[in-house]
Phi, psi and omega in degrees: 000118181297174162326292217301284172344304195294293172330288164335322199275330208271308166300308139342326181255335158309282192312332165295308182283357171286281206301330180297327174243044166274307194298340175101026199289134182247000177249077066312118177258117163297077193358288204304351213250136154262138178241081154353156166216105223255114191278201196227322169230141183214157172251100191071059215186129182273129173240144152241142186239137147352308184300333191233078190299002178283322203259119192188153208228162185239132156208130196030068175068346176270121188283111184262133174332287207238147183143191138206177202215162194280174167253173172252103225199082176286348178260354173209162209272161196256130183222125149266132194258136150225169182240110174271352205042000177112015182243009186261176162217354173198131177248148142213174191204163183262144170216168179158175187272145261216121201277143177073014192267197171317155151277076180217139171322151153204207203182130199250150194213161172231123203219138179228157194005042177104329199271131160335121182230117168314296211300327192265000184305143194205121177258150173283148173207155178319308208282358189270166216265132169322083208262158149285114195237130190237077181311143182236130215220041170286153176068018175277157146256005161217141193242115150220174226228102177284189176175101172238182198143165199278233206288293198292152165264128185268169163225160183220132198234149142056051179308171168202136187240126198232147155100003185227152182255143156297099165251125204287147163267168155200117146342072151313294207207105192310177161259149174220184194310303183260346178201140184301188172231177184233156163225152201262119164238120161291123170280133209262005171261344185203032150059015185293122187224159184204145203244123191254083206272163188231137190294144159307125165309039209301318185260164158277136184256338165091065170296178162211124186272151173287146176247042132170131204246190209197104197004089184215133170230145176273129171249148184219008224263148186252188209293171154100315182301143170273009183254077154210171189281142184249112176230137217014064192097308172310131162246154185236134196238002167215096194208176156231161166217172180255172189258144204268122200189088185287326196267342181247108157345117146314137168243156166228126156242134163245166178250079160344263226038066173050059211196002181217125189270340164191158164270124191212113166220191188239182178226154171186184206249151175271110174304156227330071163267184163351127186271017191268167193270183189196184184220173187218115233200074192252129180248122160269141125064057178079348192276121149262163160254161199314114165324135187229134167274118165248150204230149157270038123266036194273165176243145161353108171225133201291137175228153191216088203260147168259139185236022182295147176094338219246145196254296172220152220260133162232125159235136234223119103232142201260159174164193164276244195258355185286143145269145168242183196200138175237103178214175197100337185303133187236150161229145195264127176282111151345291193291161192252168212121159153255157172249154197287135204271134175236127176247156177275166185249154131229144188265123183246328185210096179306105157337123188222152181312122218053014196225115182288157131346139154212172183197135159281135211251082155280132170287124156299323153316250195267356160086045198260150175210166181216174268189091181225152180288177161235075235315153201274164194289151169225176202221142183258166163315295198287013179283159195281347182276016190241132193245107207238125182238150164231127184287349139205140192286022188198116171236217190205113188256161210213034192020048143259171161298150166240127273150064174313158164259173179247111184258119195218125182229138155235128175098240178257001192256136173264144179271140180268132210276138172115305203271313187252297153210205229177112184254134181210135224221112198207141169108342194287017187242292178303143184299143174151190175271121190261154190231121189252127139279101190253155198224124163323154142208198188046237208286318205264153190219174183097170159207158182222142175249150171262184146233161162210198205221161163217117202276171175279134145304195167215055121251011150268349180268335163318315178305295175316307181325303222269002151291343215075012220223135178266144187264008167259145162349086182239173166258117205264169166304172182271317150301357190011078157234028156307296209268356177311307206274311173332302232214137202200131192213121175323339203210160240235164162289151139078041183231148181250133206229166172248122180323342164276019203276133170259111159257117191246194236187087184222147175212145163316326182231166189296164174249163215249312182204161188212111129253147194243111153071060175079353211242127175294102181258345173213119191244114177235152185242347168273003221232148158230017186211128167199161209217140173223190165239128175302334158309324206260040175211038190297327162313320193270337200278133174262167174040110181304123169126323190255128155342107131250177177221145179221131205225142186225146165207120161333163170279005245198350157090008161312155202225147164215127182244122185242135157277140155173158189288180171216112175336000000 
């Protein structure tokens, strides 16, 4: 077989190993892949992991990774637990003598779902040779591997588990009130991944909290959080447990008040707390029911109670110094329907000036919660820490623009133009009072206005002498007839017009403004003529019956003022 060929094949087989995990198989086992089987909870038992390769055990001379070893403890047996979930079909492990420790005997046992399995019992010795041992545990859901025995330490190498991936769960993406979520699973051994989507929480599912416990903690916690409880492997985030407390019982009470037909949550041991056994012990409305014996090697067992009728739920659990955990509890409502979720606010992030906010909306009830912003804190212009500068209140015109620059500062920090805020500039060619708007934006809101002043030269106050004409400000009369040749307005003082009156407006020199009832409707600094419809400001206009007033003033600040109604 040439080069090239050898090549061919070899890509051919990548690209097949590409589309196979394209297609999504999440029951894909990778040859090349060894897949560890990770216990969840052990007793007198050393675990070593991959992760930290520094951490390692001797058997006949060989150094192992993975795996774990008894402690040396003569009064009690070395116990590992794993959760296969019914998806496994074969473990197999390395076992062997633990090099240079005690010479003392021990014995290896094997139990699938609690029961003792004979066929696999193995007795241990210093001397012995590293055997491979291969359990067959399909439809099992728990394995777990004693090791009892005097002084010495055994070790169990390289578990390997076939037809299941390890897979790590991770919350990628909570569910919340309005959109599902996803849980992620990773194989943490050959990088094998697959995406699980989880229903919105759209209805309250009717958790129920106790209203009032006896050594007991409360989880309250939602999916993703790192404050939750672990029962075979697994964690769980709205649950109770008991408290390591040999003279006192956990208690729970809930309050039914005949509103619920039955109650169903699970039970299980908190992995590797405390071994003593415990009992479980549920009163409906002081009656108990038959009592279930808990062990720390139990596998999860499910309960589903009927409460129709029942005012209160009391569940008891007894033991020694081990915890248990009650989770999952749902209560199903008698009335049909789902029920509407009632929530709470938590502030997850304080709104800070330009920068928004968020707060979380959680059910008290079942803890479905869902996520809205909060607008970011802003600053008005016009607050007294805001300092607005023009680098100058006075020019002289020369019929160009003028144009101060603007300087905003608040505290020590300068505001940037464009950015912050935004100028605009009017009234600003001809002599007279110019008008500046500087208007917030982005963090900042408002607008605040300046003036500055623009003198006439003086060969236009000259032009004025020989006109007759001042370059300052009066009020003119209602007849005006100084400034009537100036100043020239189609319609008369003190006359009632139809609203459809076309009024025009002409001077001799530009106009500067036309206000209607104090309100600017035409601001020009080039036009010496301009004609409107008394309609098309009908907003401003008052009343049938009422004074309006309209007043224009030249660029030169002459004023003509007409007074009149409108039908």
């Amino acid at each position: 077989m040439n080069v090239m060929t050898k090549i061919s094949k070899g890509l051919f087989g990548i690209l097949i190993g590409v589309l196979i995990l394209l297609a999504g198989g999440s029951d894909i086992v990778h040859a090349e892949s060894v897949h560890y089987l990770r216990p969840y909870q052990w007793d007198n038992v050393e675990v070593y992991d991959s992760e930290n390769v520094e951490h390692s055990f001797m058997m006949m001379g060989k150094k192992y990774t993975h795996g774990l070893k008894t402690t040396q403890n003569w009064a009690h047996e070395a116990d590992v637990e794993f959760n296969l979930e019914g998806k496994v079909t074969l473990v197999s492990f390395l076992i062997g003598h633990i090099d240079n420790d005690n010479n003392d005997e021990g014995e290896l046992k094997i139990y699938l779902d609690g029961m003792l399995q004979d066929n696999y019992t193995e007795k241990l010795t210093s001397d012995m040779t590293v055997k491979n041992k291969s359990i067959n545990v399909k439809g099992k859901k728990q394995l777990k591997i004693r090791v009892s025995g005097g002084d010495a330490r055994y070790g169990i190498a390289d578990i390997i588990e076939t037809d299941k991936h390890n897979y790590i769960c991770d919350y990628t993406k909570p569910a919340t009130v309005q959109e599902e979520g996803a849980l992620t699973y990773t194989c943490k051994d050959c990088g094998c991944q697959y995406t699980e989507k989880v229903e919105a929480k759209k209805y309250c599912t009717n958790y129920i909290l106790p209203y009032q416990t006896d050594n007991i903690k409360i989880w309250e916690e939602n999916e993703g959080s790192d404050q939750a409880l672990t029962v075979m492997g697994k964690q769980y985030y709205r649950a109770i447990s008991s408290i390591q407390n040999w003279a006192h019982n956990g208690k729970a009470y809930y309050n039914l008040d005949r509103k619920y037909s039955s109650v169903s949550f699970s039970v299980g041991h908190l992995d590797n707390d405390n071994r003593d056994n415990g009992k479980l012990c549920v009163y409906k409305d002081n009656i108990q029911v038959e009592p279930v014996e808990l062990t720390c090697s139990m596998q999860n067992i499910d309960f589903n109670i009927s409460t129709t009728g029942i005012t209160q739920l009391r569940i008891e659990i007894e033991g020694g110094d081990a915890r248990y955990a009650i989770f999952d509890l749902e209560a199903t409502p008698i009335s049909a329907g789902n029920r509407e979720h009632s929530f709470r606010e938590e502030t997850l992030v304080e709104a800070q000036f330009g920068v928004e906010g968020s707060i979380r909306h959680v059910c008290s009830v079942c803890g479905a919660y869902y996520i809205t912003t909060s607008p970011a804190l802003t600053r008005d212009l016009s607050e007294k820490d805001i300092s607005v500068k023009l680098s100058a209140t006075e020019y002289t015109y020369d019929g160009s623009e003028k144009k101060p620059t603007i300087s905003v500062s608040y505290g020590r920090d300068n505001l940037v133009a464009g950015k912050d805020f935004s100028v605009s500039y009017f009234d600003n060619i001809n002599p007279g009072e110019a008008k500046v708007i500087i208007t917030g934006m982005g963090g900042y809101t408002g607008s605040v206005t300046h003036t500055f002043k623009i003198n006439a030269s003086k060969t236009a106050e000259k032009n004025n002498a020989n006109t007759g004409v001042s370059n300052t400000n009066s009020k003119s009369s209602n007849n005006n007839t100084v400034l009537s040749s100036k100043i020239t307005i189609n319609i008369k003082n003190k006359k009632t017009y139809k609203k459809s009156k076309k009024v025009t407006i002409s001077s001799n020199v530009y106009l500067r403004s036309v206000t209607l009832n104090g309100k600017n409707i035409i601001t020009s600094n080039y036009l010496k003529k301009v004609s409107f419809k008394l309609s098309k400001y009908k907003k401003k206009l008052k009343k049938k019956g009422k004074w309006n007033k309209l007043v224009v003033t030249n660029s030169y600040g002459r004023q003509k003022t007409i007074k009149f109604k409108t039908k």
